[in-house]
Structures are given as C-alpha cells and as structure tokens.
PyMOL Python script that loads the backbone (N, CA, C, O; Angstrom):
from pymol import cmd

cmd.read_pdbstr("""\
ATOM      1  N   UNK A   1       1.006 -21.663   6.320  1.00  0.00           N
ATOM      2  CA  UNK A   1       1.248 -20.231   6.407  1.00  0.00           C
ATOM      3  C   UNK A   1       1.256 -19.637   5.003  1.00  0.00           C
ATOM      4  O   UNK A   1       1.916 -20.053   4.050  1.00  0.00           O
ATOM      5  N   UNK A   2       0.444 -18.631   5.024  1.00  0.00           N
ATOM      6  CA  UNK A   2       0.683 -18.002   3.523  1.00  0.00           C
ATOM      7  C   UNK A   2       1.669 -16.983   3.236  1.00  0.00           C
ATOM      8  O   UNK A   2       1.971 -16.251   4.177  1.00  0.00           O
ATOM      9  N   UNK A   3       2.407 -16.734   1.761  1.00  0.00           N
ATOM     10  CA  UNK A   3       3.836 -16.407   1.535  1.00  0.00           C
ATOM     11  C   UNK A   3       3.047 -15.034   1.704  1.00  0.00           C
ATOM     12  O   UNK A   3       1.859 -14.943   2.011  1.00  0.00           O
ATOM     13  N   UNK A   4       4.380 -13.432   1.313  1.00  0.00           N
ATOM     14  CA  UNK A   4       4.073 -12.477   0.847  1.00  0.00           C
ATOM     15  C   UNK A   4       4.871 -12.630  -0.055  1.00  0.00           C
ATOM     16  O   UNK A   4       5.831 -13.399  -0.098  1.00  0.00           O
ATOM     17  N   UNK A   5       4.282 -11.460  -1.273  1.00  0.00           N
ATOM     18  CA  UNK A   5       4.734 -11.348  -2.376  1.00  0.00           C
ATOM     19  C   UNK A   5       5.304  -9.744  -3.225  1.00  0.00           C
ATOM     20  O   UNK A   5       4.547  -9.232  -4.050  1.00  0.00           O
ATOM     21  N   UNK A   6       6.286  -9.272  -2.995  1.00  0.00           N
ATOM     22  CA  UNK A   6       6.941  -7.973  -3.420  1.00  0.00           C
ATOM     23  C   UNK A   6       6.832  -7.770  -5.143  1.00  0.00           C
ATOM     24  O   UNK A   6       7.111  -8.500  -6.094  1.00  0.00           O
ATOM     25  N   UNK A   7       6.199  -6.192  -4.992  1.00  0.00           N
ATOM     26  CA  UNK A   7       6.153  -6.212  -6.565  1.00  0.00           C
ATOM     27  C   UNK A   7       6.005  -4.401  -6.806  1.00  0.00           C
ATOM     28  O   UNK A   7       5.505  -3.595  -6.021  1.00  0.00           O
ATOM     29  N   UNK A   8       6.621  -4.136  -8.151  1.00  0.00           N
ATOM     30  CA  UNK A   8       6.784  -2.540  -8.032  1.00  0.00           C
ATOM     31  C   UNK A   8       5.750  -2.417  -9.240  1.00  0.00           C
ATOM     32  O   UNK A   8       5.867  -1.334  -9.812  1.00  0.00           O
ATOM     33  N   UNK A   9       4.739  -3.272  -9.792  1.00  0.00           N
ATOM     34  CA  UNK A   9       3.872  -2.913 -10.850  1.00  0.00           C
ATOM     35  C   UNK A   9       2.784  -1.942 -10.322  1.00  0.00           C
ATOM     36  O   UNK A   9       2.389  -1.994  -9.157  1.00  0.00           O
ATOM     37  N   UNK A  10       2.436  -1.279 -11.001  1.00  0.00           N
ATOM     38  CA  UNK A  10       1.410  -0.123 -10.324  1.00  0.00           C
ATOM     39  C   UNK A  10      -0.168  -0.403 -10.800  1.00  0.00           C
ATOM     40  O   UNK A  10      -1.152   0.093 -10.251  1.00  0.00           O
ATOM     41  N   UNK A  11      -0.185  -1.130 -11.716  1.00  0.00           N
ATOM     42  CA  UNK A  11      -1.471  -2.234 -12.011  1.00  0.00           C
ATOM     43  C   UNK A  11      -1.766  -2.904 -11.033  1.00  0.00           C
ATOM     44  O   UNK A  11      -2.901  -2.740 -10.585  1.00  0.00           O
ATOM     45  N   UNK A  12      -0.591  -4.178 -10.166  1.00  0.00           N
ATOM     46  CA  UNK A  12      -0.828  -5.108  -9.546  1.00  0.00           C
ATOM     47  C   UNK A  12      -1.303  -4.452  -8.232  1.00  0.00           C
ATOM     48  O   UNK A  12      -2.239  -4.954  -7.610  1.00  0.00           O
ATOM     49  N   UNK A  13      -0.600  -3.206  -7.746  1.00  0.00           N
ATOM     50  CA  UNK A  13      -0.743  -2.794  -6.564  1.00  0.00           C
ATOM     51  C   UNK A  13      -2.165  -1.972  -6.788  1.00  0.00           C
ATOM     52  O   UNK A  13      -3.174  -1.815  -6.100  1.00  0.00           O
ATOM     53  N   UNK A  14      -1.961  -1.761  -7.407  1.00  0.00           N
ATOM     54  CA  UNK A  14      -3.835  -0.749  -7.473  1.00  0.00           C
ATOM     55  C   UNK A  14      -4.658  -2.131  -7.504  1.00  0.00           C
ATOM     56  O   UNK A  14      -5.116  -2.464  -6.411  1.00  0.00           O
ATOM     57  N   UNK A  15      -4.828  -2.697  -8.224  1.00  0.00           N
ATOM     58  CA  UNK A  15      -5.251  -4.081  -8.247  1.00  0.00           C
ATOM     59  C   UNK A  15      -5.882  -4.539  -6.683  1.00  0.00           C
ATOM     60  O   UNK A  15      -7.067  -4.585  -6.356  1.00  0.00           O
ATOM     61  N   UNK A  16      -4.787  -4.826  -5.932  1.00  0.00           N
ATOM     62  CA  UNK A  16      -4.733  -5.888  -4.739  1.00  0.00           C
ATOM     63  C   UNK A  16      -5.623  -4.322  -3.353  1.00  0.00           C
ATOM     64  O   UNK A  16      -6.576  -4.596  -2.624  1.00  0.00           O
ATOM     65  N   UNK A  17      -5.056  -3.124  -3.386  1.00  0.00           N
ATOM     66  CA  UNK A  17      -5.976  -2.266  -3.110  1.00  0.00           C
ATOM     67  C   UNK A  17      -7.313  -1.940  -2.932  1.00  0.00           C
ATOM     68  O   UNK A  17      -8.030  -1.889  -1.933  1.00  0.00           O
ATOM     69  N   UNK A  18      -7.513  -1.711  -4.228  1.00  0.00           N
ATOM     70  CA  UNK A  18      -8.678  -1.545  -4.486  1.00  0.00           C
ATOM     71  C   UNK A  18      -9.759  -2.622  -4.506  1.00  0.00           C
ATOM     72  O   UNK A  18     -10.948  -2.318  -4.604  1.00  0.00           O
ATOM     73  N   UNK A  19      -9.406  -3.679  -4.427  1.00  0.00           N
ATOM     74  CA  UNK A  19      -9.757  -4.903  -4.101  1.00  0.00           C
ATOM     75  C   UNK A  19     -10.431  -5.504  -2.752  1.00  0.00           C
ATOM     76  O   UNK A  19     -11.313  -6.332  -2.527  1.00  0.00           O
ATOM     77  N   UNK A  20      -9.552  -4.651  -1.934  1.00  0.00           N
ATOM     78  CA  UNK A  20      -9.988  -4.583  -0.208  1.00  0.00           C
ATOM     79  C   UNK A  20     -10.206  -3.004   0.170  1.00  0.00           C
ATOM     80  O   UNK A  20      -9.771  -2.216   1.010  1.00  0.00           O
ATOM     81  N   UNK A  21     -11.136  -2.989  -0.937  1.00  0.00           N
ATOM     82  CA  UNK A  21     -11.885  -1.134  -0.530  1.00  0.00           C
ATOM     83  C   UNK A  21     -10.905  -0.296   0.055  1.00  0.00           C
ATOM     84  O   UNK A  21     -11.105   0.672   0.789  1.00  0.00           O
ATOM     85  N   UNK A  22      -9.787  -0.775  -0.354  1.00  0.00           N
ATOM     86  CA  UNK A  22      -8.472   0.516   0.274  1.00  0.00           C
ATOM     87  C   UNK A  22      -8.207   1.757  -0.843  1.00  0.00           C
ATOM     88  O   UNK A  22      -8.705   1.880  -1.962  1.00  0.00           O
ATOM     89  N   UNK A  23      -7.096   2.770  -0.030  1.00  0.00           N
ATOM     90  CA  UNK A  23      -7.156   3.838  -1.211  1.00  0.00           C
ATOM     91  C   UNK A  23      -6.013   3.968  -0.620  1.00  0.00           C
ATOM     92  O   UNK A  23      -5.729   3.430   0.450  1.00  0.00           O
ATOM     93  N   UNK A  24      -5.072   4.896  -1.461  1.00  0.00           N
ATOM     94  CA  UNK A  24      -3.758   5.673  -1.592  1.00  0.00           C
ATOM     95  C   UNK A  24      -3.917   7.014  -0.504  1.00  0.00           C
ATOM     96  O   UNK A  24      -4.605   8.023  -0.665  1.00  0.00           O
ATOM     97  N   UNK A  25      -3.010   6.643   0.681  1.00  0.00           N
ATOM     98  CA  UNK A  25      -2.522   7.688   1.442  1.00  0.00           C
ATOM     99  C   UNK A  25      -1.615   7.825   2.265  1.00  0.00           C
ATOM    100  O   UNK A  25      -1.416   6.903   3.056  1.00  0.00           O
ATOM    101  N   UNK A  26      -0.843   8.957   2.315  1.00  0.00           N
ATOM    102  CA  UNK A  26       0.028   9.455   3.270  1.00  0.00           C
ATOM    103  C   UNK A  26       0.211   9.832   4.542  1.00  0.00           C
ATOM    104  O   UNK A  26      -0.782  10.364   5.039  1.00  0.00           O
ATOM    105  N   UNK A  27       1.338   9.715   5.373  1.00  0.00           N
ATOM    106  CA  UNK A  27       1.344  10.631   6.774  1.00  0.00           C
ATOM    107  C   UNK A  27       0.716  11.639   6.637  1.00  0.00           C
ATOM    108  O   UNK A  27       0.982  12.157   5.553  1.00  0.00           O
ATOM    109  N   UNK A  28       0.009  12.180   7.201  1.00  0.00           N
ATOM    110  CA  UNK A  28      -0.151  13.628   7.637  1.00  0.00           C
ATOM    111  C   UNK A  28       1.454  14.022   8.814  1.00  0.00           C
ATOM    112  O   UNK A  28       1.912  13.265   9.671  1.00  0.00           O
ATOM    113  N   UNK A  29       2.031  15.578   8.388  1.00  0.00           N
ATOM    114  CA  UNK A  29       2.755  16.855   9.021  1.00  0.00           C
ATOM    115  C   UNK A  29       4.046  15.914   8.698  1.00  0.00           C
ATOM    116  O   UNK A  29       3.954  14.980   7.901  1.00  0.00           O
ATOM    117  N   UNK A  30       5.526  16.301   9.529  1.00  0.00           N
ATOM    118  CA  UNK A  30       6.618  16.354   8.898  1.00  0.00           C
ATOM    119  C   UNK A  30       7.221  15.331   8.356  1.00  0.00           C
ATOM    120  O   UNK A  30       8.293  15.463   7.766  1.00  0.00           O
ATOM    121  N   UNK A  31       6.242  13.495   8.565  1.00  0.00           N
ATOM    122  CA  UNK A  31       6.819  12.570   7.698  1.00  0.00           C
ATOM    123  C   UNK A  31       5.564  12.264   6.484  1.00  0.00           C
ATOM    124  O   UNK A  31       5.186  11.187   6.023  1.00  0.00           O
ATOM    125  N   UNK A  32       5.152  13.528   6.220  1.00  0.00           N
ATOM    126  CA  UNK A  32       4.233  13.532   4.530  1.00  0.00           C
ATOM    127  C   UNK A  32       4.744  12.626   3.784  1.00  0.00           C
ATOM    128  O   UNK A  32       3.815  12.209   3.093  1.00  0.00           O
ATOM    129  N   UNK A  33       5.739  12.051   3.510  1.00  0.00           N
ATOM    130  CA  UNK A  33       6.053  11.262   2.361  1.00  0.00           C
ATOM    131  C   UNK A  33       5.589   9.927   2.823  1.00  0.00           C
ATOM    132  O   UNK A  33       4.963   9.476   1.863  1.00  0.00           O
ATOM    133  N   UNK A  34       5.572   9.242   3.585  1.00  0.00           N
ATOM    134  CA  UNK A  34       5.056   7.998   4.393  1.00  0.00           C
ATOM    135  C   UNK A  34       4.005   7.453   3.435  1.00  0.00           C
ATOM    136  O   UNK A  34       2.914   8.016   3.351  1.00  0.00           O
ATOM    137  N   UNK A  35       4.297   6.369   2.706  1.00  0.00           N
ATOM    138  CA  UNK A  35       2.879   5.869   2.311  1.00  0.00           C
ATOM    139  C   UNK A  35       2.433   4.760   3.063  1.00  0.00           C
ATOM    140  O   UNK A  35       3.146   3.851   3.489  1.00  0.00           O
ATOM    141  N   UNK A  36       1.127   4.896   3.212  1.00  0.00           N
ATOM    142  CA  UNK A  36       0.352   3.830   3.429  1.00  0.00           C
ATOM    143  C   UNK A  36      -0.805   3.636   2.254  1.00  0.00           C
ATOM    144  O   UNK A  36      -0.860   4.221   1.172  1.00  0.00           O
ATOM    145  N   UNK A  37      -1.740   2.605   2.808  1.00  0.00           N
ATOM    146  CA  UNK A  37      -2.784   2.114   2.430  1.00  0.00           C
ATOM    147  C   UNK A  37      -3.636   1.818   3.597  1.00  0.00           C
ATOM    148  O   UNK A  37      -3.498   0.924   4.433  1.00  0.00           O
ATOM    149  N   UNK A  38      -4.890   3.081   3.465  1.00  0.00           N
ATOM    150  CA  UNK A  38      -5.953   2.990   4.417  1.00  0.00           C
ATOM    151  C   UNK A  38      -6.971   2.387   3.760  1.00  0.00           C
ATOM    152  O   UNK A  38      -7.241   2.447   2.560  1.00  0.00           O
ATOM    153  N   UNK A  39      -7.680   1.627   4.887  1.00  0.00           N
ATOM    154  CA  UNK A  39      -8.648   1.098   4.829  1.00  0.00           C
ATOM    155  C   UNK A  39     -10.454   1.283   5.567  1.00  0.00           C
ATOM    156  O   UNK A  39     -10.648   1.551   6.752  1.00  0.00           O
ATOM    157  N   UNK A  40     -11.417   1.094   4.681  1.00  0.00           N
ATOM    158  CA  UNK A  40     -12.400   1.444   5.240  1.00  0.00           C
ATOM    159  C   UNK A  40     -12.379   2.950   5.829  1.00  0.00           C
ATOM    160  O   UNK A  40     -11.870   3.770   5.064  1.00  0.00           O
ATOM    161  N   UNK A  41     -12.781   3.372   6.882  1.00  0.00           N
ATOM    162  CA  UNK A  41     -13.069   4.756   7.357  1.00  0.00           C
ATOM    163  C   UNK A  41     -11.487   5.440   7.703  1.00  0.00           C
ATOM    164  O   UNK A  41     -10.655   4.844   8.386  1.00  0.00           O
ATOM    165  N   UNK A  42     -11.253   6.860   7.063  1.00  0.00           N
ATOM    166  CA  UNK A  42      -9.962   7.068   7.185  1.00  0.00           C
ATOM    167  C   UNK A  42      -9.422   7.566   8.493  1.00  0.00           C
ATOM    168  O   UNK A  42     -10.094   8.155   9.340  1.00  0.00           O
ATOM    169  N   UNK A  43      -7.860   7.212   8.600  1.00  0.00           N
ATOM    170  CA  UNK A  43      -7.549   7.277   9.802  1.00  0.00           C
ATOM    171  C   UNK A  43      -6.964   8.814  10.313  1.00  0.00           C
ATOM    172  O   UNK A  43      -6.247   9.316   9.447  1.00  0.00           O
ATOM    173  N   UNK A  44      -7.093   9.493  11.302  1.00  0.00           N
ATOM    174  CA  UNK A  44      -6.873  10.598  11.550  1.00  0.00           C
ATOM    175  C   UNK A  44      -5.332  11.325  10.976  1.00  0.00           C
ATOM    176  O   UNK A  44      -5.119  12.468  10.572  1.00  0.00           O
ATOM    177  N   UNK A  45      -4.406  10.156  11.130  1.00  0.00           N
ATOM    178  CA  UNK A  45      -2.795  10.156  10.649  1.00  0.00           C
ATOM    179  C   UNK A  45      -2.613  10.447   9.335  1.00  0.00           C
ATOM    180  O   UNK A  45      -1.680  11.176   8.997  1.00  0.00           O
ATOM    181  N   UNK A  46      -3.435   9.941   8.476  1.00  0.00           N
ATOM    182  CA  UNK A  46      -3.644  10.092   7.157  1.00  0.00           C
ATOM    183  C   UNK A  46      -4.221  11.058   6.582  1.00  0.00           C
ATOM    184  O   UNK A  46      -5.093  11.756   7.099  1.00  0.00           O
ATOM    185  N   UNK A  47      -3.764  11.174   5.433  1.00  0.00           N
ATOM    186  CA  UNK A  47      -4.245  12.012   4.207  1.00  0.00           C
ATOM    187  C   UNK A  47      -4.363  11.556   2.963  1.00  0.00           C
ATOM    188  O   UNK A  47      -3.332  11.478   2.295  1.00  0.00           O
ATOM    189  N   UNK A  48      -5.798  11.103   2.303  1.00  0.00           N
ATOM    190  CA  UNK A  48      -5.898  10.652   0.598  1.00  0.00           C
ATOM    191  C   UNK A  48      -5.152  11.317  -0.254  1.00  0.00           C
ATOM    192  O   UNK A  48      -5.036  12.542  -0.234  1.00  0.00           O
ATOM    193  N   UNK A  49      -4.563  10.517  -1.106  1.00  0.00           N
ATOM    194  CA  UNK A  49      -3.575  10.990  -2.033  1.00  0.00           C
ATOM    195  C   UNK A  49      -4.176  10.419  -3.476  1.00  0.00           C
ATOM    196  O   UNK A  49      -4.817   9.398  -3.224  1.00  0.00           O
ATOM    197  N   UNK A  50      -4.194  10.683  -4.731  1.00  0.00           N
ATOM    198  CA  UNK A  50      -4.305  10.781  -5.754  1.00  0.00           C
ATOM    199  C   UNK A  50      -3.253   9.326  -6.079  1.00  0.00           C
ATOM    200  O   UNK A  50      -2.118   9.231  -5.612  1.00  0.00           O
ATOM    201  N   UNK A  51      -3.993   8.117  -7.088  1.00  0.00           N
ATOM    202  CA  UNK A  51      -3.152   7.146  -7.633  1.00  0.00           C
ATOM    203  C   UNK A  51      -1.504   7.827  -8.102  1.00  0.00           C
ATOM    204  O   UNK A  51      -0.366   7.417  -7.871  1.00  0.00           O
ATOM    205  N   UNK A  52      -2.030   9.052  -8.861  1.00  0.00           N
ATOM    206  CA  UNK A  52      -0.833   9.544  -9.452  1.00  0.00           C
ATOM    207  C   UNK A  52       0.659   9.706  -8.173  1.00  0.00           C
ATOM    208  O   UNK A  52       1.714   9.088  -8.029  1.00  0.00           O
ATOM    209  N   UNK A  53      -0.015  10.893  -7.440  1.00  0.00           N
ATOM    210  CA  UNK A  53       0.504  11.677  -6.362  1.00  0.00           C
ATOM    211  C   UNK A  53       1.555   9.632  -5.536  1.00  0.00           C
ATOM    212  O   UNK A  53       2.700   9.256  -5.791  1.00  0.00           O
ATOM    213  N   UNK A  54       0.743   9.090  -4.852  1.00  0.00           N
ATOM    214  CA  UNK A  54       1.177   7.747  -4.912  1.00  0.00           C
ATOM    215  C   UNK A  54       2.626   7.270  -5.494  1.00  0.00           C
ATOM    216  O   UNK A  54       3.708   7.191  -4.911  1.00  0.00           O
ATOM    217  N   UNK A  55       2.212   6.929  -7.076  1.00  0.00           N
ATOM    218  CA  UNK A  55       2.973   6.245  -7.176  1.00  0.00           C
ATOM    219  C   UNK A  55       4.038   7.477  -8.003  1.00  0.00           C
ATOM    220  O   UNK A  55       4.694   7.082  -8.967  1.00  0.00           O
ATOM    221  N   UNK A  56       4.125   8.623  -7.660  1.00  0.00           N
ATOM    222  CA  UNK A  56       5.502   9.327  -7.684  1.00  0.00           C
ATOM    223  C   UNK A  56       6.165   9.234  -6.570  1.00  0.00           C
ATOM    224  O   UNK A  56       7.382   9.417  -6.597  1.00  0.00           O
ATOM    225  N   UNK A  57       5.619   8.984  -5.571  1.00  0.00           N
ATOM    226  CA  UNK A  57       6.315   8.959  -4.191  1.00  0.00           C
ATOM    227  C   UNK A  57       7.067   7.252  -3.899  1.00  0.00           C
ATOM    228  O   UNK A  57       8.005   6.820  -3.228  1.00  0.00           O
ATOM    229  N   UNK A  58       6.220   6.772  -4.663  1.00  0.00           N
ATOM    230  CA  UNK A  58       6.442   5.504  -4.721  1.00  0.00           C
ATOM    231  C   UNK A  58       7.990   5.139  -5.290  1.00  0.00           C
ATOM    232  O   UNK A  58       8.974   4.681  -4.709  1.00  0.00           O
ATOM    233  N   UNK A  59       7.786   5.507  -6.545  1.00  0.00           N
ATOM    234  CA  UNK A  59       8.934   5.358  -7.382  1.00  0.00           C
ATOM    235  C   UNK A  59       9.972   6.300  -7.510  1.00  0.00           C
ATOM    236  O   UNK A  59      10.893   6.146  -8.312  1.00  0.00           O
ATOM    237  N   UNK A  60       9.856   7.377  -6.672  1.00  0.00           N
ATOM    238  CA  UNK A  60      10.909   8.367  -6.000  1.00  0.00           C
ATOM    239  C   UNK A  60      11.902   7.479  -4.955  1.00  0.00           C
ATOM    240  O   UNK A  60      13.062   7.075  -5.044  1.00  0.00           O
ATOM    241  N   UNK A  61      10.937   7.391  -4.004  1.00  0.00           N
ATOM    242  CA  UNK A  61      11.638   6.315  -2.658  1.00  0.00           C
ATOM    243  C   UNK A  61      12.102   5.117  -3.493  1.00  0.00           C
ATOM    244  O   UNK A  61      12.836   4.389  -2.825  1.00  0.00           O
ATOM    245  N   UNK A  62      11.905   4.688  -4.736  1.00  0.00           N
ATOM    246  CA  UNK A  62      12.786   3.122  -5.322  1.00  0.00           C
ATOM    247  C   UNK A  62      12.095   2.142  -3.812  1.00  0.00           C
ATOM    248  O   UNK A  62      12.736   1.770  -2.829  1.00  0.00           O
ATOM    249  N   UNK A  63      10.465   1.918  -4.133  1.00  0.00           N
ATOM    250  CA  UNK A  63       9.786   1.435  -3.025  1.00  0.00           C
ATOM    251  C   UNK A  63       9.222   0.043  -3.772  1.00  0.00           C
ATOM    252  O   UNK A  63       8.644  -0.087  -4.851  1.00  0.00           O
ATOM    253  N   UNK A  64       9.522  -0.701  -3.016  1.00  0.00           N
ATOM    254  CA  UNK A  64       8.463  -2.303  -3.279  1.00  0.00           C
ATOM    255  C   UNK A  64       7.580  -2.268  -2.584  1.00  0.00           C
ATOM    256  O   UNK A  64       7.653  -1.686  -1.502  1.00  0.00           O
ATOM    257  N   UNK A  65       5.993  -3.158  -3.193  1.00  0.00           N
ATOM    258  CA  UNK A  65       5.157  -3.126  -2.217  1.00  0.00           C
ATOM    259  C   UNK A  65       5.215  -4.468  -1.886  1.00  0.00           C
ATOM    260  O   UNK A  65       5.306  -5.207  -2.866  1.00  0.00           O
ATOM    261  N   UNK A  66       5.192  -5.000  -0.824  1.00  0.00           N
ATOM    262  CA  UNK A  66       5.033  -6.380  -0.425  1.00  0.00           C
ATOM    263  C   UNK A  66       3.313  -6.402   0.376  1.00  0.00           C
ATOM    264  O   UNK A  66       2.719  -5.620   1.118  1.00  0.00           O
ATOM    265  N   UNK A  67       2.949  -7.855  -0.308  1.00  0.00           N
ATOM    266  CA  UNK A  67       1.734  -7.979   0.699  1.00  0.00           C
ATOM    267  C   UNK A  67       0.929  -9.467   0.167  1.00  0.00           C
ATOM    268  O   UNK A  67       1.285 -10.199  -0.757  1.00  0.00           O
ATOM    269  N   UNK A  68       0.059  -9.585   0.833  1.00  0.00           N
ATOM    270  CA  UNK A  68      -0.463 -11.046   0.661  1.00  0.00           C
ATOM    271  C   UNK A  68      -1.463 -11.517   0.450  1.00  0.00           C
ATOM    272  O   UNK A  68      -2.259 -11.127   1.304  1.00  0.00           O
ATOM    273  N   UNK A  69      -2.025 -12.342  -0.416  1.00  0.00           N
ATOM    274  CA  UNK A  69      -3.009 -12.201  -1.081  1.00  0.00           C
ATOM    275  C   UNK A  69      -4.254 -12.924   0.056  1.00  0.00           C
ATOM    276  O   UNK A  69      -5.349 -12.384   0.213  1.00  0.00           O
ATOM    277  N   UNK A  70      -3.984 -13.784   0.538  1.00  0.00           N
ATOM    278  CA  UNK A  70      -4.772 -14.706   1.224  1.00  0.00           C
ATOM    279  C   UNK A  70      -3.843 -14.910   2.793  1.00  0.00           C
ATOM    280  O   UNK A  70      -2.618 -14.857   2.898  1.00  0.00           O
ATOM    281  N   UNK A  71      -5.067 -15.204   4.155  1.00  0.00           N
ATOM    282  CA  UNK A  71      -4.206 -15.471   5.134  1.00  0.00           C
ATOM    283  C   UNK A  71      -4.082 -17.170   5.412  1.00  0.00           C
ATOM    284  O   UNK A  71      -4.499 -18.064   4.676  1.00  0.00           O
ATOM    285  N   UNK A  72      -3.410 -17.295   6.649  1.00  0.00           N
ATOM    286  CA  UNK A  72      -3.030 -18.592   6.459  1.00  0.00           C
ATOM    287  C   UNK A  72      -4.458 -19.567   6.547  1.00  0.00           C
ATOM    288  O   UNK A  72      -4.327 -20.791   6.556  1.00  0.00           O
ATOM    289  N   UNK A  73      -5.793 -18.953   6.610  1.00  0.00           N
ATOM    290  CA  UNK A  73      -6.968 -19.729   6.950  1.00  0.00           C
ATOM    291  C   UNK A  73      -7.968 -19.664   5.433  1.00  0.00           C
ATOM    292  O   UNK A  73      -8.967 -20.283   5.066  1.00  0.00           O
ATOM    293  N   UNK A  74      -7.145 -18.618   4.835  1.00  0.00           N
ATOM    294  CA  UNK A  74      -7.719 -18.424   3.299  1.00  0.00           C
ATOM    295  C   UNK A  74      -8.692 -17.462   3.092  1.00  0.00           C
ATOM    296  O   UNK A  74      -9.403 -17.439   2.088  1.00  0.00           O
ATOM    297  N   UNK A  75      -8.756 -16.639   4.032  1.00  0.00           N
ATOM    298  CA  UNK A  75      -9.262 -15.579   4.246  1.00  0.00           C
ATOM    299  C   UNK A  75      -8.675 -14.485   3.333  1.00  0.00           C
ATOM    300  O   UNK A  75      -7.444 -14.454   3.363  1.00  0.00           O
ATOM    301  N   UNK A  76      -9.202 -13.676   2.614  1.00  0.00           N
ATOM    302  CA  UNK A  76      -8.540 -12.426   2.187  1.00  0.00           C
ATOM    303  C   UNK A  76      -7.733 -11.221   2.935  1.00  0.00           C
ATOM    304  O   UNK A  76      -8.190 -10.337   3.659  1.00  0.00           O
ATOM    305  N   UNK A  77      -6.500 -11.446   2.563  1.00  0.00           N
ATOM    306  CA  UNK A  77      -5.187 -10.553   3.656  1.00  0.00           C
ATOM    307  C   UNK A  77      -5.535  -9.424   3.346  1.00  0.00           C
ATOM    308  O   UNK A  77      -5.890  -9.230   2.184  1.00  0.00           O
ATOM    309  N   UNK A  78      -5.534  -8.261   4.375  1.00  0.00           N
ATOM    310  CA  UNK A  78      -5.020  -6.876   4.081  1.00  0.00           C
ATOM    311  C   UNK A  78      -3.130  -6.467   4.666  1.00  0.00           C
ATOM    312  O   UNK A  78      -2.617  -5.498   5.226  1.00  0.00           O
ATOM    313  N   UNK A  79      -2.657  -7.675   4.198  1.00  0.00           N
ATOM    314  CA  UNK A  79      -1.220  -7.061   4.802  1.00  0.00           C
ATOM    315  C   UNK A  79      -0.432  -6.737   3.621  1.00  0.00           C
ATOM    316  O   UNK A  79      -0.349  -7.368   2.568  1.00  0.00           O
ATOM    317  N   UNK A  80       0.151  -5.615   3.979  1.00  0.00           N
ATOM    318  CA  UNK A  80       0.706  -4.633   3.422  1.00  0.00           C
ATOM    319  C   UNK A  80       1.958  -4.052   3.923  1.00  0.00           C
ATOM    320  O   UNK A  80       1.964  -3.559   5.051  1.00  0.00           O
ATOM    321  N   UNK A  81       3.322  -4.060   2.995  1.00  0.00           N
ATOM    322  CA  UNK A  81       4.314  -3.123   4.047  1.00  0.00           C
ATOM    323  C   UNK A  81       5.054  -2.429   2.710  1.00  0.00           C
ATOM    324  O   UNK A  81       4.695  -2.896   1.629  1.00  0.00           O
ATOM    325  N   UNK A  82       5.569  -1.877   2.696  1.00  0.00           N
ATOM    326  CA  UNK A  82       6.393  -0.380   1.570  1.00  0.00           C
ATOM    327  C   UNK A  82       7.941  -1.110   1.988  1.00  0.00           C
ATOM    328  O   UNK A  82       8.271  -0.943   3.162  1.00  0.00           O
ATOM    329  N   UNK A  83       8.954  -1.945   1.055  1.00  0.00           N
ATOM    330  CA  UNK A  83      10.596  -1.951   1.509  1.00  0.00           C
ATOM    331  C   UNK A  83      10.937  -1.531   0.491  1.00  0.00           C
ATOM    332  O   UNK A  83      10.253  -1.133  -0.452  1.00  0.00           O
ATOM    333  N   UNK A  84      12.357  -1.608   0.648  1.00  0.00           N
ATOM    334  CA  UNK A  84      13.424  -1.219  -0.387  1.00  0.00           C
ATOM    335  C   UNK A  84      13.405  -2.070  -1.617  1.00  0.00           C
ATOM    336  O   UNK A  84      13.119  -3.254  -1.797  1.00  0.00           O
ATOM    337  N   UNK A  85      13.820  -1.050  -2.452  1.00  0.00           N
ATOM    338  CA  UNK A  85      14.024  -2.227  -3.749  1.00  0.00           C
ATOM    339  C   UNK A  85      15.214  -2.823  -3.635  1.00  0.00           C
ATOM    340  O   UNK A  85      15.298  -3.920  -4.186  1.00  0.00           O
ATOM    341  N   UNK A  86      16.373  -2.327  -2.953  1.00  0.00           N
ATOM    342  CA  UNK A  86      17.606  -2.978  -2.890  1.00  0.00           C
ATOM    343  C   UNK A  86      17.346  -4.737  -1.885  1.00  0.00           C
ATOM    344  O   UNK A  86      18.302  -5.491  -1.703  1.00  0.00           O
TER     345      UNK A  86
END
""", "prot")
cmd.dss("prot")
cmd.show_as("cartoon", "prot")
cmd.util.cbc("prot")
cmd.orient("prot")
C-alpha cells in the first residue's frame, strides 16, 4: 500500500499538481473558499483560481495538503485531500 504524505510547501504542492495536468480551484457560490484541485476538463462545481489567489486561501485556512505520489500498483496517484495543520 502506498503512504500519503502532508506538506504546506507551495513549491512541493504546485510541483505534484502540475505534474498530473491539474490546476488551482475553488467551490463555486456560498462555500467559495473550498479548495480543490481539478483535473483534466473542468468540473461544473468549480472555478480556476490563480496560484496566488490559492495559496492565500490556503494559508488563511492554516491548510495541509496531503496526497500521494504513487498508487499501491505504482501507478501515478491523483489523491489529494486539504486537513488541518493542527
């Protein structure tokens, strides 16, 4: 089984992103602050956000990104989740 790995660097996370043709975006309507990371063709829920725009929201919320580099077959992961830094 492959680990995940939590990290608040904004290099590493643009990094592992952009890596799997993903980009920086948000909820769309009253939970706007919501980040995700969409992938490939964007999803109706979403709205592209600016690296910047990102990681102010990022480091507002005191947000870790956790996610994994490889799956358990060694395949390249797109898993991804936003926790607490506490």
């Amino acid at each position: 089984m492959s680990e995940a790995t939590a990290t608040d660097k904004h290099e590493e996370i643009r990094r592992w992103v952009e890596e799997r043709n993903g980009h920086p975006a948000r909820v769309k309507g009253p939970n706007g602050g919501l980040l995700r990371i969409d992938f490939g063709e964007p999803e109706e829920s979403l709205e592209q956000i600016s690296w910047e725009e990102f990681f102010r929201i990022f480091d507002e919320n005191k947000l870790l990104f956790l996610h994994q580099d490889k799956t358990a077959d060694g395949s390249l992961s797109r898993f991804n989740k936003f926790i607490d830094r506490q």
